[in-house]
ZAMARGU-4260 file (C-alpha; in steps of 0.2 Angstrom, whole numbers, plus 5000, padded with zeros to 4 digits):
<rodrens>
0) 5533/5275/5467 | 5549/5284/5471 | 5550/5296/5484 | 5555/5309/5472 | 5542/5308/5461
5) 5527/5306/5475 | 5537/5324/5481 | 5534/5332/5463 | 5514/5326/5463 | 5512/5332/5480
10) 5519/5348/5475 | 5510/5349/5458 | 5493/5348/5467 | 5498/5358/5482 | 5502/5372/5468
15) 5483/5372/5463 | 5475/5369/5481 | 5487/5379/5493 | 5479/5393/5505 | 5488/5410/5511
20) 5485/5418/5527 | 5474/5432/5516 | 5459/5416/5511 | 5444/5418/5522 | 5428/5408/5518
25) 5417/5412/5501 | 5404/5423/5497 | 5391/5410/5503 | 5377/5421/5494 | 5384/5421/5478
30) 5386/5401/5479 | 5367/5400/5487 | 5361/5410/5474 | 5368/5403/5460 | 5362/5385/5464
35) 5344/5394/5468 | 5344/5398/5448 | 5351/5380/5443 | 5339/5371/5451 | 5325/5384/5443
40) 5334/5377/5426 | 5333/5361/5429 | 5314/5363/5435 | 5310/5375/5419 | 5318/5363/5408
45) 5312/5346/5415 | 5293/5356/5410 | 5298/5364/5393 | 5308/5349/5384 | 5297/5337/5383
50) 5288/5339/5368 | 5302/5339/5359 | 5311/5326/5369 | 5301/5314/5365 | 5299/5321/5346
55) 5318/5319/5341 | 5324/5304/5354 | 5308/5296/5358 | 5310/5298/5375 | 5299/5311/5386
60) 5314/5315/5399 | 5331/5313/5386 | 5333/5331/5385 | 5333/5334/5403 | 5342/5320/5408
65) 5356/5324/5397 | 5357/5342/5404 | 5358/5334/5421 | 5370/5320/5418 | 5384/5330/5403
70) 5380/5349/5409 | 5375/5349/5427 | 5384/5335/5434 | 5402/5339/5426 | 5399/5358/5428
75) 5396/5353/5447 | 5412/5343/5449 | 5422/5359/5441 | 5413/5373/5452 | 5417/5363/5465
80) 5437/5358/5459 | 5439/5378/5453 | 5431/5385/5469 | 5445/5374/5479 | 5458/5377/5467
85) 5470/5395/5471 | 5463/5405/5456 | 5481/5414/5454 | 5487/5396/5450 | 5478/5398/5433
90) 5490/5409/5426 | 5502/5396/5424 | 5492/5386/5411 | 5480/5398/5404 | 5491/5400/5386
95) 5489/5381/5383 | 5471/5383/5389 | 5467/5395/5376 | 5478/5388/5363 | 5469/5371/5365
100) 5452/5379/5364 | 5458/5389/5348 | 5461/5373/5340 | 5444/5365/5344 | 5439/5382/5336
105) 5447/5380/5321 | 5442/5359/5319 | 5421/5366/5319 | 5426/5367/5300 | 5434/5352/5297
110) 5421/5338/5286 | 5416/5324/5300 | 5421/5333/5315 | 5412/5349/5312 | 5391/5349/5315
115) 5377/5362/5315 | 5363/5352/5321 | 5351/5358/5309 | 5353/5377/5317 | 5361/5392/5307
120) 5379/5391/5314 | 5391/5377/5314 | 5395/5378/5331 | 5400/5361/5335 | 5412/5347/5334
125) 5409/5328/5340 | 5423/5320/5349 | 5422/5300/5353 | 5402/5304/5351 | 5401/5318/5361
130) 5396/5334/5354 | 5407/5350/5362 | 5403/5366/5358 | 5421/5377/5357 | 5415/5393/5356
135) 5407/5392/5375 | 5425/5382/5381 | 5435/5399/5371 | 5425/5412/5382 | 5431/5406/5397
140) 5448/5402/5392 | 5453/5418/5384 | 5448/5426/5400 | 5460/5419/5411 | 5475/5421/5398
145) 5469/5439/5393 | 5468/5443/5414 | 5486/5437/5416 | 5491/5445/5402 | 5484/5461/5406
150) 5493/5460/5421 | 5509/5455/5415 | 5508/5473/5405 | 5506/5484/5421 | 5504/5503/5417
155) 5508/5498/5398 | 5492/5490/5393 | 5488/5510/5392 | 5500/5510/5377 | 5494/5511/5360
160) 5508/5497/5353 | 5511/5488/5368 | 5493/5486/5376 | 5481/5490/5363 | 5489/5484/5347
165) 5492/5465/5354 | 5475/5466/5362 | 5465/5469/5348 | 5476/5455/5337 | 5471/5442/5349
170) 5453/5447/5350 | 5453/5448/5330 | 5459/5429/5329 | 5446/5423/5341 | 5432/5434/5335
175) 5436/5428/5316 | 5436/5409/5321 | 5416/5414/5329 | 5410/5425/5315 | 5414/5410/5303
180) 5405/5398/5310 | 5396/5410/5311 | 5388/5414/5328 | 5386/5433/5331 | 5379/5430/5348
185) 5395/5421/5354 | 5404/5434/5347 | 5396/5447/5354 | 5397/5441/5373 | 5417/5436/5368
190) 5418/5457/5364 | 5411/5461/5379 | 5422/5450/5391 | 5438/5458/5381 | 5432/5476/5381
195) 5425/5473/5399 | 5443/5466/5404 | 5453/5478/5395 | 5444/5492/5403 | 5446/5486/5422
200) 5463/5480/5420 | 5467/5499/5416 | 5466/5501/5396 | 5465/5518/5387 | 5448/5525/5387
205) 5450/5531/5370 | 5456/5513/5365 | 5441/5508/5369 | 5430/5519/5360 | 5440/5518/5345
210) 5437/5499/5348 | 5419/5500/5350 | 5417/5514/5335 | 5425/5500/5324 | 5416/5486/5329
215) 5399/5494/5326 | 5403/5497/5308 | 5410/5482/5305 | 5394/5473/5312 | 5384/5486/5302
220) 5395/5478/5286 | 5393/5460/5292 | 5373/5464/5294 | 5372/5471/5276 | 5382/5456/5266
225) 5370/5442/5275 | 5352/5444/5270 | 5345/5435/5285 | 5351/5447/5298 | 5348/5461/5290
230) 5330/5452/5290 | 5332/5451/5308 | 5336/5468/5311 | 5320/5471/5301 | 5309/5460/5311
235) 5318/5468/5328 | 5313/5486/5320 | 5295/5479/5315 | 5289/5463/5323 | 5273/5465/5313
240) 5280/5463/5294 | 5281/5443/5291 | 5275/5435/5307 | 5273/5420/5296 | 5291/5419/5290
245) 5307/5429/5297 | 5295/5435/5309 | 5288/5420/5316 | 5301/5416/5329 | 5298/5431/5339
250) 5281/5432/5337 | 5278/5415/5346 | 5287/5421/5357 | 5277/5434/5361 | 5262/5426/5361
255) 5269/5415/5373 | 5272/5430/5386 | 5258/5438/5383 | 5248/5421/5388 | 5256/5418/5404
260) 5250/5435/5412 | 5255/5439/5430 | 5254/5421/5435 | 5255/5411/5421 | 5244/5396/5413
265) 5254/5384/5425 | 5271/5374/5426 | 5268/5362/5412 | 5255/5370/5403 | 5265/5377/5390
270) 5254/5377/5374 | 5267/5384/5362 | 5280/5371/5367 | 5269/5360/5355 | 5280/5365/5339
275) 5275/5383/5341 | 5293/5391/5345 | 5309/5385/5337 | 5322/5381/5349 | 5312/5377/5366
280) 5324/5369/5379 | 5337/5381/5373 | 5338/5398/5366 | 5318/5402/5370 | 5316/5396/5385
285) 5314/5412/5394 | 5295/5413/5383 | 5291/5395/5389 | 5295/5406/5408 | 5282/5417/5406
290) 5271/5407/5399 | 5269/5395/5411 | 5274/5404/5427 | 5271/5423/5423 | 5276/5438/5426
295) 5279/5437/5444 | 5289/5424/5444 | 5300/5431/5428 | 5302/5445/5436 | 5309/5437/5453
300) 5322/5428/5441 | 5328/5442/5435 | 5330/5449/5450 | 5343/5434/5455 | 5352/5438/5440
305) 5353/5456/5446 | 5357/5452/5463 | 5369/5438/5458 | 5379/5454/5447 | 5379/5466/5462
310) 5387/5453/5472 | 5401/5448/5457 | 5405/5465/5456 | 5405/5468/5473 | 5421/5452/5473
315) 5429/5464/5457 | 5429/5479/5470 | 5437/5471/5484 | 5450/5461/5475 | 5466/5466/5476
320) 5476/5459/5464 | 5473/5464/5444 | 5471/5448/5437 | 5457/5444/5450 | 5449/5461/5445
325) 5449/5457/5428 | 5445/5437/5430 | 5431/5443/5440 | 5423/5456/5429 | 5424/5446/5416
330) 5415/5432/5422 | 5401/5442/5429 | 5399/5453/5412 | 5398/5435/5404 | 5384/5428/5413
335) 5374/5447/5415 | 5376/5450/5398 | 5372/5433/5391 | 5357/5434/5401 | 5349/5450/5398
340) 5351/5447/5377 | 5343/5431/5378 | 5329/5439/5388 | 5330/5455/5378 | 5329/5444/5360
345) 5312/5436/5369 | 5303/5451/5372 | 5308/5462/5356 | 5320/5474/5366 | 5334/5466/5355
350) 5337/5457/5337 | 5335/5438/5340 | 5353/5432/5343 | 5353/5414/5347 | 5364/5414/5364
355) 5358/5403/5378 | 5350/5408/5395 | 5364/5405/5405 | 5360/5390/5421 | 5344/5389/5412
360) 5345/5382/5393 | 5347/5366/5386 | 5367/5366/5383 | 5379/5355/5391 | 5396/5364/5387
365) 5386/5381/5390 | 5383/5373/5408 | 5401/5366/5412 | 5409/5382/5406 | 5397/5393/5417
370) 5397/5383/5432 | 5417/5381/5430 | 5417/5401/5427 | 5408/5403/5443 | 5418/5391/5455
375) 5432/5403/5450 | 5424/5418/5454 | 5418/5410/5472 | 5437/5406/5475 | 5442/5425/5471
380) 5430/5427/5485 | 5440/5419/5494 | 5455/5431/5493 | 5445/5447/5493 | 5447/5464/5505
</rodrens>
């Protein structure tokens, strides 16, 4: 190799792994945490999936081995990669990130590549075999082009057509792609990184608003021309009217709660993973938690969530630099968010939505895209106050 182009390798990789005099070491609690609830996942999991495991692939331990080996694994390799790599460095590639990930959004509709799985969205698309899910790769790389360019505006992203106009056309184009497929769920944790975003990286107030008026009635709108969420929105107002049709989901889920009590009928004990609740490695889950270990245990999860948001916004507070605000905030709304609607959905607090439990469901693109998202946030640690 010439010596010329062994100098531009070196300086490529240096550009990603360089330090500054202001990196210190990591938030160790965030990382210690966070490992805390994948291993819980795996755990949960390994006892939840195989039933159905062994129902669609005839093999007891598939699904969990196929978490661990194309979710945990991978995701592993890029926490570790994005918790090395300077986080600034991003910036650089995020357009041809997002623009990539676009793409794979819009190839979901495309006969041969596009797949549902038998669920409700086509969500989807299978590459050389393997199945990627775009809309989970799209909420993380949105994020890091919409942080750099928030930045990039400076006290103009307070401007009605220079901040808030291209803003929302991005948002629409991304947001349109999801609703297609469609996955209101997705959608609605994408809305919440932008709004979440827009706000920290210093957006109008009353842009914001504006924004969340409009959404609602447009949700309202896309609720009334699809007969089965406005079912759901019936079941969510009276879980009691069809529990033997649109009702069923959640009802199960209930049941499955109710029968775990403070301390649960035991890891492994599950009775309504026989078949009872749809979707039991994935979006249910959490009901398979109570079930088998309780309340106590439930709650003590939910309390490393909570903790695990205190110390992500505690990085967004200390951060100096506006795209690591807004990369940071971002990231911990994702995860918060995503987790209190999956759990929210389970216990009749909200509509069912269809989202996974982050570190927890059976997902393997959800899994490298969260554990890649949190490597980041550990290296913003890094470069905090």
């Amino acid at each position: 190799m010439r010596p010329s182009r062994e100098n531009k390798i070196q300086s490529f990789f240096r550009s990603f792994f360089r330090k500054n005099k202001s990196e210190h070491s990591p938030d160790y609690l965030i990382i210690i945490i966070l490992w805390i609830l994948v291993l819980f996942g795996l755990i949960v999991l390994l006892s939840a999936s195989p039933v159905l495991s062994y129902k669609k692939y005839g093999n007891t331990y598939h699904i969990f081995w196929h978490q661990f080996l194309f979710g945990v694994l991978p995701g592993s390799i890029l926490f570790y990669i994005f918790s090395k790599i300077n986080f600034n460095s991003l910036k650089k590639y995020s357009f041809l990130m997002l623009l990539v990930s676009i793409i794979l959004l819009v190839l979901v509709f495309v006969p041969g590549l596009g797949t549902d799985y038998g669920k409700d969205a086509q969500s989807w698309i299978n590459i050389f075999g393997m199945s990627v899910q775009p809309s989970e790769i799209v909420k993380l790389t949105y994020l890091i082009y919409l942080a750099g360019w928030i930045e990039s505006r400076g006290d103009k992203i307070k401007s009605f057509s220079e901040g808030f106009v291209p803003f929302i056309v991005l948002l629409v184009v991304i947001c349109f792609l999801i609703f297609l497929e469609p996955d209101l769920g997705t959608l609605l944790i994408v809305f919440i990184i932008a709004i979440t975003g827009f706000f920290i990286g210093g957006g109008s107030i009353k842009h914001i608003l504006v924004l969340i008026l409009s959404s609602f009635f447009l949700f309202l709108i896309a609720i009334k021309t699809a007969p089965y969420r406005l079912a759901r929105l019936n079941v969510f107002l009276n879980p009691s009217s069809d529990v033997q049709g649109i009702a069923y989901h959640l009802n199960q889920s209930l049941i499955a709660i109710g029968s775990g009590g403070i301390f649960g009928v035991g890891l492994g004990r599950s009775r309504q993973k026989y078949g009872y609740i749809p979707e039991v490695s994935g979006d249910s889950i959490f009901a398979i938690i109570g079930e088998e270990l309780g309340f106590i245990p439930c709650f003590i999860y939910i309390l490393g969530i909570f903790v695990l948001i205190y110390l992500g916004f505690r990085v967004v507070s200390r951060t100096k630099s506006v795209y690591g605000k807004v990369l940071s905030a971002g990231i911990i709304s994702w995860i918060g968010f995503q987790s209190f609607i999956n759990i929210c959905s389970m216990i009749g607090l909200m509509p069912m939505t269809g989202i996974p439990l982050p570190f927890v469901s059976y997902g393997g693109t959800a899994m490298i895209m969260s554990l890649s998202a949190m490597g980041i946030l550990v290296n913003i640690s890094k470069y905090t106050k």
